[in-house]
C-alpha positions as a Markdown table, in Angstrom:
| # | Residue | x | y | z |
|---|---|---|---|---|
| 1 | Unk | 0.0 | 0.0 | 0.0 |
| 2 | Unk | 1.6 | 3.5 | -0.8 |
| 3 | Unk | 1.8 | 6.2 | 1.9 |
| 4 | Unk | -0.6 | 8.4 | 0.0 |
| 5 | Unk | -3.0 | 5.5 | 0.0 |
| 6 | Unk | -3.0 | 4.9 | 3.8 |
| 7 | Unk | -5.6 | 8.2 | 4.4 |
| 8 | Unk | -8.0 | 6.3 | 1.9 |
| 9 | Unk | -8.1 | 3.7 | 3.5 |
| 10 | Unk | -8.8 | 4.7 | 6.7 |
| 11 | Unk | -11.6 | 6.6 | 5.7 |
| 12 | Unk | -13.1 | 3.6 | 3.5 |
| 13 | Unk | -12.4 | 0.9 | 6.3 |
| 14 | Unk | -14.4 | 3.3 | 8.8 |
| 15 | Unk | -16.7 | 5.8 | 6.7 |
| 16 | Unk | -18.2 | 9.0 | 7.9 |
| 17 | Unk | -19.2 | 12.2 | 6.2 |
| 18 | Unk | -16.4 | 13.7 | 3.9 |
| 19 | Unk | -16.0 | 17.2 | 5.8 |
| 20 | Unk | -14.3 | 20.2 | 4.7 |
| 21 | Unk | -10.5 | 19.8 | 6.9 |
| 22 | Unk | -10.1 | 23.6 | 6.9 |
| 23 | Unk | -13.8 | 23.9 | 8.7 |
| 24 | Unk | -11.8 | 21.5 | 11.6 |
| 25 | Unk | -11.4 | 23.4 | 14.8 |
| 26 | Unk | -7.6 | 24.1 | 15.6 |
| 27 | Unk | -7.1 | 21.8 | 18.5 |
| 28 | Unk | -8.9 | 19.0 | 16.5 |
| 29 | Unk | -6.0 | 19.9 | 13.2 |
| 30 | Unk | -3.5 | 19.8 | 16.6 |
| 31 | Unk | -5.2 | 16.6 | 17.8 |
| 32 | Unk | -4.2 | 14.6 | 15.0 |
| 33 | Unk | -1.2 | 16.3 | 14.1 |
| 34 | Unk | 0.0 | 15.3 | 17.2 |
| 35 | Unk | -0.4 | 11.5 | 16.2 |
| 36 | Unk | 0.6 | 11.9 | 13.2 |
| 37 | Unk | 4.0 | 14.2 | 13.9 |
| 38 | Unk | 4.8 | 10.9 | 16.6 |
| 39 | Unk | 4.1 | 8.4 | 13.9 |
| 40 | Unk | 6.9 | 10.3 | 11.7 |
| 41 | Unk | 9.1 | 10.9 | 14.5 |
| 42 | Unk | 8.8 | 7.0 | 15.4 |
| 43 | Unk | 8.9 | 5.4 | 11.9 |
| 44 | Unk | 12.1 | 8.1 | 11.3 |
| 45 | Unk | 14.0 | 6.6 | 14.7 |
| 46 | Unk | 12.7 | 3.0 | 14.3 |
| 47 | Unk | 14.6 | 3.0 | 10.2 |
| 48 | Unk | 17.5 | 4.4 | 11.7 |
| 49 | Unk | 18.7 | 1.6 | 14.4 |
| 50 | Unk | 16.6 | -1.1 | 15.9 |
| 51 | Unk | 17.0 | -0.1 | 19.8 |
| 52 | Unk | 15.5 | -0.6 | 23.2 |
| 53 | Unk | 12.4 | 0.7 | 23.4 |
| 54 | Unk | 14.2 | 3.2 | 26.4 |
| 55 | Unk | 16.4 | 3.9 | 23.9 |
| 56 | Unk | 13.8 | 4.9 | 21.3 |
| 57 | Unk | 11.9 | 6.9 | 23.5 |
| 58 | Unk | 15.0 | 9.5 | 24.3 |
| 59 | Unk | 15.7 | 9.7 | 21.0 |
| 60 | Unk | 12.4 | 10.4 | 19.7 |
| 61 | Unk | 12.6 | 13.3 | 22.6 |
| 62 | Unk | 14.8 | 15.6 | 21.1 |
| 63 | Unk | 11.7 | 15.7 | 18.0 |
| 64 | Unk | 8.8 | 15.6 | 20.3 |
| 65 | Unk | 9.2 | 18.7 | 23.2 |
| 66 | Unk | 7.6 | 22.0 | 22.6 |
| 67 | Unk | 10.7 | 23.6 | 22.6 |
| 68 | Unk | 11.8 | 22.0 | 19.4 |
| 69 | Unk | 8.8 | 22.1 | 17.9 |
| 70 | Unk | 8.7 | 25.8 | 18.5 |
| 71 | Unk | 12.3 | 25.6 | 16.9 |
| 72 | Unk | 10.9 | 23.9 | 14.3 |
| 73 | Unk | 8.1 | 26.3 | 13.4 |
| 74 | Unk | 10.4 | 29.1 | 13.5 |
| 75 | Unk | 12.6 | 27.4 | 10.6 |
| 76 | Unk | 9.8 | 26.5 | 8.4 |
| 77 | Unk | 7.5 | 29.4 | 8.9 |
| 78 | Unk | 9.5 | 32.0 | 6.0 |
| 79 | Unk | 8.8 | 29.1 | 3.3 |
| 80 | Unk | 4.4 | 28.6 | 4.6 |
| 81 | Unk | 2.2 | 29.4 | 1.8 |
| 82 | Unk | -0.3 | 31.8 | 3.0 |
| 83 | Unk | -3.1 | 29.1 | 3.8 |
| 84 | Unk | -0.3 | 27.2 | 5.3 |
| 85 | Unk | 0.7 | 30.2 | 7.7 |
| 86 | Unk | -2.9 | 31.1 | 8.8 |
| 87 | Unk | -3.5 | 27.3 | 10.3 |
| 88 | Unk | -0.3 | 27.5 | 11.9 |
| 89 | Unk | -1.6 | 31.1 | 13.3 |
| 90 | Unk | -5.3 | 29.8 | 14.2 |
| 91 | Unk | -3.2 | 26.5 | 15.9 |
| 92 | Unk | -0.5 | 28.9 | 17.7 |
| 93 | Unk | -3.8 | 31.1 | 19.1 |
| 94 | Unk | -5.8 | 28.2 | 19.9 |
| 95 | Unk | -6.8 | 28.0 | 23.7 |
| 96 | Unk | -5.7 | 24.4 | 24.6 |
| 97 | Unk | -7.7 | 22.6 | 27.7 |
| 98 | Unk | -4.4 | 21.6 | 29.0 |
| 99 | Unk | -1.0 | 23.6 | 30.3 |
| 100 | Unk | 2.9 | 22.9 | 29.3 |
| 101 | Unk | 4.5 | 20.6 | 31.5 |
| 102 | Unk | 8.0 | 21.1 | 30.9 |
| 103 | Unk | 8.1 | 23.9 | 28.1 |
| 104 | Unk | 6.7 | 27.7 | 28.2 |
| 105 | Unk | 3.4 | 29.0 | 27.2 |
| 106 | Unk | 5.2 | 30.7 | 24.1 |
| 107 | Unk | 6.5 | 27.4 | 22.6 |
| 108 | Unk | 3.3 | 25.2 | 24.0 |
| 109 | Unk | 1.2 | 27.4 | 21.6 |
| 110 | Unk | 3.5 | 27.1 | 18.7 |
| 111 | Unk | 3.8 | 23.4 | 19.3 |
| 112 | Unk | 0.1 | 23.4 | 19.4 |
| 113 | Unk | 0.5 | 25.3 | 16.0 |
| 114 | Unk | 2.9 | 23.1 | 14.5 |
| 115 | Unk | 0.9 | 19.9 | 15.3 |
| 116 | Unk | -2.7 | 21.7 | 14.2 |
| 117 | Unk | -0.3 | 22.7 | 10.4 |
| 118 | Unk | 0.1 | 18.6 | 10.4 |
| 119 | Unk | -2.9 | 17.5 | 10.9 |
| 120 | Unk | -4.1 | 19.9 | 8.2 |
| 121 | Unk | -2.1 | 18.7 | 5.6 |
| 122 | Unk | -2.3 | 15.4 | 6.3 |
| 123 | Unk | -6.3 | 15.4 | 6.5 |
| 124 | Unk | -6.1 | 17.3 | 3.1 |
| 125 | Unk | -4.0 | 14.5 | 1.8 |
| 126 | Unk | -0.4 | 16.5 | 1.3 |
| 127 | Unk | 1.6 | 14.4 | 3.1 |
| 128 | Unk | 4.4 | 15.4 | 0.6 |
| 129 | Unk | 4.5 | 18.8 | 1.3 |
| 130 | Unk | 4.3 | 18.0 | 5.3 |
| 131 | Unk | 7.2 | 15.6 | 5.4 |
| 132 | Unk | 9.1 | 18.2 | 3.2 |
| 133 | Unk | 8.3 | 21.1 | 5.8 |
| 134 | Unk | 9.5 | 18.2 | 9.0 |
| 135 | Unk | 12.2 | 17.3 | 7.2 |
| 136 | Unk | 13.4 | 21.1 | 7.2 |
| 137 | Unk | 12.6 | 21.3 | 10.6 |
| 138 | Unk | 14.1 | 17.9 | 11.7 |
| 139 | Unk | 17.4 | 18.9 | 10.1 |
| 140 | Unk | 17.3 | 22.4 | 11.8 |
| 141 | Unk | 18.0 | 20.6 | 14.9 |
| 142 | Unk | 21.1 | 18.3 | 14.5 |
């Protein structure tokens, strides 16, 4: 099955309406960005070295902490298309129902952003175009 084929099948394997992604909520975008941003941060570090699962998991921190991710949205934000750079805005000024942990409130909210601009794009089937923009990002912080 091809990567681009995988959002297909979800949605013929377990149907529901076909809804307009950019009439999603922010934190619903963020909601699945979130999964999906993990999924490509685990897949990436699982192809690089089979590891203890310990081992895994501290790698896969250095992609996953609000910090980065705010790092991340910095390096990418000068090459959004517009569309692209108002989801990222209405994710970054989203009200989330739950408080950063270990990060501040600046780089929660752009993490939130980040993770509602992947959720959009892959909901709207452009996976290309998100991997290119992580992959950017990704290499901004080696």
């Amino acid at each position: 099955m091809e990567a681009q084929d995988f959002l297909e099948k979800i949605k013929e394997t377990f149907p529901c309406p076909e809804q307009d992604v950019r009439a999603y909520s922010p934190l619903a975008l963020a909601f699945v960005g979130d999964g999906v941003f993990s999924l490509v941060v685990r897949t990436m570090i699982v192809n690089a070295a089979n590891r203890a699962n310990h081992a895994l998991h501290n790698a896969s921190v250095k992609y996953v902490k609000a910090e980065n991710q705010s790092k991340i949205v910095d390096v990418i934000t000068p090459i959004l298309t517009q569309e692209e750079s108002d989801i990222l805005r209405r994710g970054c000024n989203a009200k989330p129902h739950t408080t950063a942990k270990n990060a501040s409130l600046k780089d929660y909210h752009k993490a939130t952003g980040l993770e509602a601009l992947v959720g959009y794009l892959y909901l709207a089937g452009r996976t290309d175009r998100m991997l290119e923009l992580l992959k950017i990002g990704f290499d901004s912080l080696t």
